[in-house]
C-alpha positions as a Markdown table, in Angstrom:
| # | Residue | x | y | z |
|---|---|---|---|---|
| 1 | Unk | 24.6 | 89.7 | 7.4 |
| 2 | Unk | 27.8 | 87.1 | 6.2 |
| 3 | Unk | 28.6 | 86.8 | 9.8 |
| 4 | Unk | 25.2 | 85.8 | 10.6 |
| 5 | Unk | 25.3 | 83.0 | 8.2 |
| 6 | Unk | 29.4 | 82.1 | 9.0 |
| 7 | Unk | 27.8 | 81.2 | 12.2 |
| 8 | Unk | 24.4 | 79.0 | 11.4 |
| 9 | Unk | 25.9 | 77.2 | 8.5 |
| 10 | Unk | 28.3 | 75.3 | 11.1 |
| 11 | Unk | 25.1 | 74.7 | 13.6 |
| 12 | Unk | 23.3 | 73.2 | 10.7 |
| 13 | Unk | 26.0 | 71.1 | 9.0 |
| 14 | Unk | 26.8 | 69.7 | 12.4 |
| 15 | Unk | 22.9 | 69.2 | 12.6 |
| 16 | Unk | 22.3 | 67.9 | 9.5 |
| 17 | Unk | 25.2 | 65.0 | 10.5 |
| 18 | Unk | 24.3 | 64.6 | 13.7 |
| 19 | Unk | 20.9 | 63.3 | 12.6 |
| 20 | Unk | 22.1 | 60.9 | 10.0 |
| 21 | Unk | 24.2 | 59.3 | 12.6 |
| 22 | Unk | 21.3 | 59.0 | 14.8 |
| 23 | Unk | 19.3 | 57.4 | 11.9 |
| 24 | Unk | 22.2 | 55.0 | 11.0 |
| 25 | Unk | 22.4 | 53.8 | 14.6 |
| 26 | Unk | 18.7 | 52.4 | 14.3 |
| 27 | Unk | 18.3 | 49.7 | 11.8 |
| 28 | Unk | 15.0 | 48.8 | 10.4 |
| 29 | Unk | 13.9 | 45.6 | 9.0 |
| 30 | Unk | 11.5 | 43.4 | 7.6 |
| 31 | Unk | 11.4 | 40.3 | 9.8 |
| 32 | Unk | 9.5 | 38.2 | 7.2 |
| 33 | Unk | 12.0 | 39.0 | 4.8 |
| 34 | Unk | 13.6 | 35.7 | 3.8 |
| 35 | Unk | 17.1 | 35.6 | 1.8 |
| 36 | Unk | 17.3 | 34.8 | -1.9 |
| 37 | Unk | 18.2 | 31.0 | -0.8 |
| 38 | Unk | 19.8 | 29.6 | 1.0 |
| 39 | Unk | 23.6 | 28.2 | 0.0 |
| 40 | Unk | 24.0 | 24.4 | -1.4 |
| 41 | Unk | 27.1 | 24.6 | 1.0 |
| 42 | Unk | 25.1 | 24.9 | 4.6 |
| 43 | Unk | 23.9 | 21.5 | 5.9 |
| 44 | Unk | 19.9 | 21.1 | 7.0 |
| 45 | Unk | 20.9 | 21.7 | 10.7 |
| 46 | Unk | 17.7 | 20.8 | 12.5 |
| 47 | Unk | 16.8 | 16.9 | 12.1 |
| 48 | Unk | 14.8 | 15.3 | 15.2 |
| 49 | Unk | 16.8 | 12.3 | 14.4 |
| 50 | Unk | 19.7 | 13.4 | 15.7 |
| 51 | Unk | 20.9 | 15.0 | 19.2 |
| 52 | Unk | 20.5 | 18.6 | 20.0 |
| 53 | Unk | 23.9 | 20.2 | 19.5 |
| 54 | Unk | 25.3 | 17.0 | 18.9 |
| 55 | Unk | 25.0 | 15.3 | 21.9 |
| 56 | Unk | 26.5 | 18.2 | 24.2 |
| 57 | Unk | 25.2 | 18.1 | 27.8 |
| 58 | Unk | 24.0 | 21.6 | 28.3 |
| 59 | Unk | 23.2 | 21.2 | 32.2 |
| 60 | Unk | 26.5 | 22.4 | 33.4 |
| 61 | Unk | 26.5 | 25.9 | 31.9 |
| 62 | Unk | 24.1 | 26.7 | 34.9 |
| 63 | Unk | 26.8 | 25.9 | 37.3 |
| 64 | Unk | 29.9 | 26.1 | 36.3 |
| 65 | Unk | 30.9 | 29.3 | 34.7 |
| 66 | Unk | 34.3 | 27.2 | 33.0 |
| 67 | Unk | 32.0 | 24.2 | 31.1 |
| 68 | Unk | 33.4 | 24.5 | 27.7 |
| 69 | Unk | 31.0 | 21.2 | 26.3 |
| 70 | Unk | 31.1 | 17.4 | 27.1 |
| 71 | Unk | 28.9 | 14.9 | 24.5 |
| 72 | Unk | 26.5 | 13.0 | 27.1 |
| 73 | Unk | 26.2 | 9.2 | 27.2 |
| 74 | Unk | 24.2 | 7.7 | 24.2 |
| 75 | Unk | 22.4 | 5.8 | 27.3 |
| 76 | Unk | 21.5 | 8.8 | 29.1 |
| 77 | Unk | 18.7 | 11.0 | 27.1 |
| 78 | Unk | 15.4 | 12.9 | 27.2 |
| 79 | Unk | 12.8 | 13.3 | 24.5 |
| 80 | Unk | 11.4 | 17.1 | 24.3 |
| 81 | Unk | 9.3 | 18.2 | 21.6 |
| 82 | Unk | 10.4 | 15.5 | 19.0 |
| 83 | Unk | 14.3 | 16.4 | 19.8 |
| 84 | Unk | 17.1 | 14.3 | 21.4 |
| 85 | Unk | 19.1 | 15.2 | 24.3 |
| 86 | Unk | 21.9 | 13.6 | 25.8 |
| 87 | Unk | 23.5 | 14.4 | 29.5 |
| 88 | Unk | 27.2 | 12.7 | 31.3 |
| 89 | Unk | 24.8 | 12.1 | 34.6 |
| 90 | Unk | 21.4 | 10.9 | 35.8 |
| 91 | Unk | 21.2 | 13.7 | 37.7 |
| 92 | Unk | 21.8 | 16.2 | 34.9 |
| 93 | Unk | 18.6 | 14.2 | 33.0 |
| 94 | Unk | 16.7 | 14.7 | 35.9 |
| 95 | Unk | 17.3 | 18.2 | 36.3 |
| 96 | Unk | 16.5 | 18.6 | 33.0 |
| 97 | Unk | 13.5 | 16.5 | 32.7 |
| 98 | Unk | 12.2 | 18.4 | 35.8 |
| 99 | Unk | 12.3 | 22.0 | 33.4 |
| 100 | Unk | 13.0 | 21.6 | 30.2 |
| 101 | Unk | 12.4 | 24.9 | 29.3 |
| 102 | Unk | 14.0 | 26.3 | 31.4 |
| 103 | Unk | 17.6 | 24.6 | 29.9 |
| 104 | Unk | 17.0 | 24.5 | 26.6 |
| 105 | Unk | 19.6 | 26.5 | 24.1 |
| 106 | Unk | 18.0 | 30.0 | 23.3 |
| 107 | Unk | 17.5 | 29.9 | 19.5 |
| 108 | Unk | 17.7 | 26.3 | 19.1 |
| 109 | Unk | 21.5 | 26.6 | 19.8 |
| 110 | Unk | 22.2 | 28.8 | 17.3 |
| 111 | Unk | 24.6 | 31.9 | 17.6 |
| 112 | Unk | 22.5 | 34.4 | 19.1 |
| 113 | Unk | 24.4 | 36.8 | 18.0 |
| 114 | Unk | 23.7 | 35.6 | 14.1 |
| 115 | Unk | 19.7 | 35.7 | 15.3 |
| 116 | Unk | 19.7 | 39.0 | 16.7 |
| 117 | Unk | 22.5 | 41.1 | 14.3 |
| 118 | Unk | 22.7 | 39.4 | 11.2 |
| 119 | Unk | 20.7 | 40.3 | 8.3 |
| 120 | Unk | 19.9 | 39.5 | 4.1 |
| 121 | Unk | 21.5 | 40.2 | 2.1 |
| 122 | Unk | 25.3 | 40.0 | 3.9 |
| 123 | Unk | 24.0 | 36.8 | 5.9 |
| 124 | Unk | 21.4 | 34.1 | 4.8 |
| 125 | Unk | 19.8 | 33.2 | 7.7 |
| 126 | Unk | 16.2 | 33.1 | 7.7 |
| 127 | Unk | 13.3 | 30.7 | 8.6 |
| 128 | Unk | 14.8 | 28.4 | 5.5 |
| 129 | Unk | 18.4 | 29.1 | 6.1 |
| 130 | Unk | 19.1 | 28.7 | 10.0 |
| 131 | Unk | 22.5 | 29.7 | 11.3 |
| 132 | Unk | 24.9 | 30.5 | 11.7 |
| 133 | Unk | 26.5 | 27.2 | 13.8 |
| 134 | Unk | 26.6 | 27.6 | 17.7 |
| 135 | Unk | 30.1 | 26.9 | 19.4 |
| 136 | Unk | 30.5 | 24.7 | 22.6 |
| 137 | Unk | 33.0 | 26.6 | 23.9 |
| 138 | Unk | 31.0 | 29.7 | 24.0 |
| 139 | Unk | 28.1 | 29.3 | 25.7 |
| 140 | Unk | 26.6 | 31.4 | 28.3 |
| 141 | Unk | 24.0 | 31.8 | 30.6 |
| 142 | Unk | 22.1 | 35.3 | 30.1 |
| 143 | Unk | 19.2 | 36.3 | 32.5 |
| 144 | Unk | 18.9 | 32.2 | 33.2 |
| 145 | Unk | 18.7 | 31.4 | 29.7 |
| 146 | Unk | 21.5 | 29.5 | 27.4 |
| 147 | Unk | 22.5 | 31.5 | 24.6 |
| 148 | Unk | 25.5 | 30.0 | 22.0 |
| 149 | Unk | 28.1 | 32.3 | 19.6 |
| 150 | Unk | 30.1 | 31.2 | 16.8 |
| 151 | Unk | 33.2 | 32.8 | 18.2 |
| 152 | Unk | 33.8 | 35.6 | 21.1 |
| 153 | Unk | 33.8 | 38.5 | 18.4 |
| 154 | Unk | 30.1 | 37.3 | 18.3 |
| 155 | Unk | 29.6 | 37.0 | 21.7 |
| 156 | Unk | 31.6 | 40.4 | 22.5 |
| 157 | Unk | 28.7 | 42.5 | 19.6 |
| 158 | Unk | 26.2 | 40.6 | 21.3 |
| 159 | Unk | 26.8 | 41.2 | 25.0 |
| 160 | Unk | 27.7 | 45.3 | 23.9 |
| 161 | Unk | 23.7 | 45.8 | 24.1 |
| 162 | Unk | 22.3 | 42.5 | 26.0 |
| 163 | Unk | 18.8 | 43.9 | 26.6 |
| 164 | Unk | 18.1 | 45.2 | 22.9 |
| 165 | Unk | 19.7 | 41.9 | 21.1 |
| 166 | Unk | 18.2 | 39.3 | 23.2 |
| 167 | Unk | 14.7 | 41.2 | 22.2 |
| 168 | Unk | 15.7 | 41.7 | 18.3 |
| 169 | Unk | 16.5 | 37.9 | 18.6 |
| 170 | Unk | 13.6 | 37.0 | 20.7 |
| 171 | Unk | 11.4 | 39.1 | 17.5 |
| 172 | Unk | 13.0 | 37.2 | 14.8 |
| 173 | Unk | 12.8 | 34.0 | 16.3 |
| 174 | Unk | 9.4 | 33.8 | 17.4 |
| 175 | Unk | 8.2 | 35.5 | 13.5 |
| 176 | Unk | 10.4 | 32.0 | 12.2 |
| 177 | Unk | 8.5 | 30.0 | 14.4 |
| 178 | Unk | 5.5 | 29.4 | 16.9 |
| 179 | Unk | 7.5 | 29.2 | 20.2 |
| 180 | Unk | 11.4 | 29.2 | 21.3 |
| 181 | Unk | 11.9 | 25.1 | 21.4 |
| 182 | Unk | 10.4 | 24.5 | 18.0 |
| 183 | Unk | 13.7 | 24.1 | 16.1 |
| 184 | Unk | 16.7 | 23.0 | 17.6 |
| 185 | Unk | 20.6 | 22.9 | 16.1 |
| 186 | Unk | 21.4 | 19.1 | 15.9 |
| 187 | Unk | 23.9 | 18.8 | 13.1 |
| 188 | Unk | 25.6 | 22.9 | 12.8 |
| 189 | Unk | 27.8 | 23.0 | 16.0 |
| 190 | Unk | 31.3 | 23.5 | 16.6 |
| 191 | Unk | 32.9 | 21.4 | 19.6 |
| 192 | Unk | 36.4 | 23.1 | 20.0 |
């Protein structure tokens, strides 16, 4: 009989930790859930007064996979949805002017990772506390789409399950706000 039970304690130990693992790989949380507040520190980020990300031209991630970021010319802009966008050619506004949508950052320019992975109470970011910045030199085009990170780490935990984070960010995003373009980053980006 104590050889019978040598045996199955084992098979249900192992088990037993196999499915906490399982539930500790699959989050849950409350996407209306806002943070406590958000910290005196982090700067209102999304003023229609000033350019999207700055200024940055964000036209020639779509074709050229080394763009690290150029500010556009103060004389060559488009209006879209209330924000300010500035290009380094006329033919960059008009490609943009001919599909906005289609070139617009992904979560206002925004880390994406920070959308899609980052939670209350280690991270503020909610509908009243957007962030965290997005970072010139790390942009990149995903399924046609324009996605920024903070740094590569961000980038390299985002891009380790693409499909499931751009959803989760796509979720989160769209419970802070009516539609993808409503908020855009013009005054938390990092150039270098």
């Amino acid at each position: 009989m104590i050889e019978k039970y040598l045996i199955i304690i084992p098979i249900i130990t192992f088990a037993l930790f196999t499915s906490i693992s399982i539930v500790n790989n699959y989050r849950t949380i409350n996407l209306s859930t806002t943070c406590a507040s958000c910290p005196d520190n982090l700067p209102k980020c999304s003023q229609t007064d000033n350019y999207v990300l700055g200024g940055l031209d964000v036209i020639p991630y779509f074709y050229n996979e080394t763009y690290k970021g150029e500010r556009g010319s103060d004389t060559i802009y488009s209006t879209y949805n209330g924000f300010n966008y500035l290009f380094t050619t006329v033919e960059n506004k008009a490609m943009f002017d001919a599909n906005p949508e289609q070139y617009q950052p992904q979560y206002g320019g925004y880390c994406a990772w920070g959308v899609a992975g980052e939670f209350c109470p280690e991270y503020p970011w909610s509908v009243e506390c957007l962030g965290p910045s997005g970072n010139w030199q790390h942009g990149t085009i995903l399924s046609e789409k324009l996605y920024f990170f903070l740094y590569e780490e961000a980038k390299e935990k985002f891009m380790a399950n693409t499909e499931y984070n751009i959803e989760s960010g796509d979720e989160r995003w769209l419970n802070w706000f009516s539609t993808i373009d409503e908020k855009m980053n013009t005054d938390c980006y990092i150039t270098e």
